[in-house]
C-alpha positions, 0 to 999 in steps of 0.5 A: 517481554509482556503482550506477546501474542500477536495477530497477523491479518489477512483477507482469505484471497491474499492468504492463499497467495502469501502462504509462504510468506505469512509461515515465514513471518511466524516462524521468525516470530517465534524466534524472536520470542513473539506468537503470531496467530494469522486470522482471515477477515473479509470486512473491516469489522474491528470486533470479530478479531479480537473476539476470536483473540482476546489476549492480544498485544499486537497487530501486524494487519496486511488485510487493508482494513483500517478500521481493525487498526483504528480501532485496537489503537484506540480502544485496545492501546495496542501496537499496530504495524503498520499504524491506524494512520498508515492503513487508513490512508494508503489504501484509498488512493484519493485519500492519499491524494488528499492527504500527502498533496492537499495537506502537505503538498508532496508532488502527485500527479492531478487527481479527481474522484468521479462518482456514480452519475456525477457529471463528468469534469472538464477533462484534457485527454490522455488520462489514466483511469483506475479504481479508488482502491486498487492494488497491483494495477488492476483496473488501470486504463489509458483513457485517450478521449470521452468516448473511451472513458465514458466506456470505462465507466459503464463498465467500471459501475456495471462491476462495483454496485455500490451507489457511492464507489468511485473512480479516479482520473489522473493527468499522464505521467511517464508511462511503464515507469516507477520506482518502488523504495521499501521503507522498513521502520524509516529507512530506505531497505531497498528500491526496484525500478520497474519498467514495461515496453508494453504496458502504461502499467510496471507491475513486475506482477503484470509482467513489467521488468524489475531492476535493483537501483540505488535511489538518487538523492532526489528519490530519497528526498521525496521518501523523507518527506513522506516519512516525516508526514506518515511514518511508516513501519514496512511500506512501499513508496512509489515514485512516478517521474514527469516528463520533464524529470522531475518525480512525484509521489505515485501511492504508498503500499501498505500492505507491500509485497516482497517477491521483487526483493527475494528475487533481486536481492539477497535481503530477507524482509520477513526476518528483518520487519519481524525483528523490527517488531520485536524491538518496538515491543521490547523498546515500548515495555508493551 
């Protein structure tokens, strides 16, 4: 197998909490035949990586940047998990919008992207404020009228300088309610229903009680057809239900946490991503 050695991105917040999980990742790599070399990266700058390593055969990037990914597909021509395409969607949750609703017409709650001094929208209240790149339900707020939302974004620019950095205001779905579907290389791994009688928020990280489910036909039927928009290597999808039963596509995970799997469930995700990469390699000639 050429182009063995690989690179394992992270920021340096996110390393010091997976350490565990990046030492699993590399020693399974190791078994497969694979050297996976971790470096930290604070910006998107897709040179610095690979000025550090310029031996590269390929990227597993759980930094979230995805002009690192855009950049080693397109001028490097090496592997990426998960893909350019991927990163540089789900990390921005408008963008995602954008892209699965307003292209493909996957069902997602209404979204609009509120800027810096931009005048507010006609808006019906409740609404769900959250960051255009938040993870793990940071910055996710139940917004019930004006007065609180014109709080939110005092608050929300005081903490984001940037003249540009927007918001989201989404229409309420069930509240504390969501289904987490793991997809490993196109198929379904696992799915965790995650719920909370105290928060809009289900982040089993906030708190939120999480139960191994078998996802219903309607659940699978949505998560192929994200599947076959965005294929994807190791991602969560999210899935949110309406009122009325129905679900939709909350946001896709890219670079999706495994905590909820090693506690529920007897699988072991770094073996199984690491011995998909491995394949993909071998079956690629890369």
């Amino acid at each position: 197998m050429s182009g063995k050695q690989g690179l394992l991105l992270y920021t340096p917040a996110d390393a010091e909490r997976n350490r565990w999980f990046i030492t699993q990742l590399c020693q399974y790599a190791e078994s497969e035949g694979l050297s996976l070399r971790l470096c930290l990266v604070e910006s998107g700058n897709p040179f610095i990586p690979f000025r550090q390593y310029p031996d590269t055969g390929f990227l597993i990037n759980r930094s979230r940047f995805g002009s690192i990914s855009e950049y080693a597909e397109r001028s490097l021509h090496i592997p990426c998990f998960n893909s350019a395409y991927v990163t540089g969607i789900t990390n921005y949750k408008y963008l995602t919008y954008l892209e699965m609703h307003g292209e493909h017409g996957i069902p997602m709650a209404k979204t609009q992207q509120i800027g810096r001094n931009q005048p507010l929208p006609e808006l019906s209240y409740p609404l769900v404020a959250k960051p255009e790149d938040g993870h793990g339900g940071e910055g996710v707020a139940l917004i019930r009228n004006e007065a609180e939302l014109l709080r939110y974004r005092a608050d929300f620019d005081a903490a984001h300088p940037e003249p540009t950095y927007p918001f989201l205001v989404q229409e309420p779905v069930v509240f504390g309610w969501d289904v987490r579907v793991y997809v490993l290389f196109g198929e379904i791994y696992a799915a965790v229903l995650r719920t909370s009688e105290t928060d809009i928020r289900s982040n089993f990280s906030l708190g939120g009680h999480a139960a191994l489910i078998k996802p219903d036909a309607d659940m699978r039927a949505l998560v192929q057809q994200v599947q076959e928009i965005m294929p994807l290597d190791f991602a969560g999808v999210d899935i949110l239900r309406r009122h009325d039963g129905s679900y939709l596509l909350g946001e896709i995970e890219d670079a999706v946490g495994c905590r909820m799997l090693y506690q529920l469930t007897d699988k072991d995700p770094a073996r199984d991503f690491i011995a998909g990469v491995a394949r993909r390699i071998r079956n690629s000639g890369s």
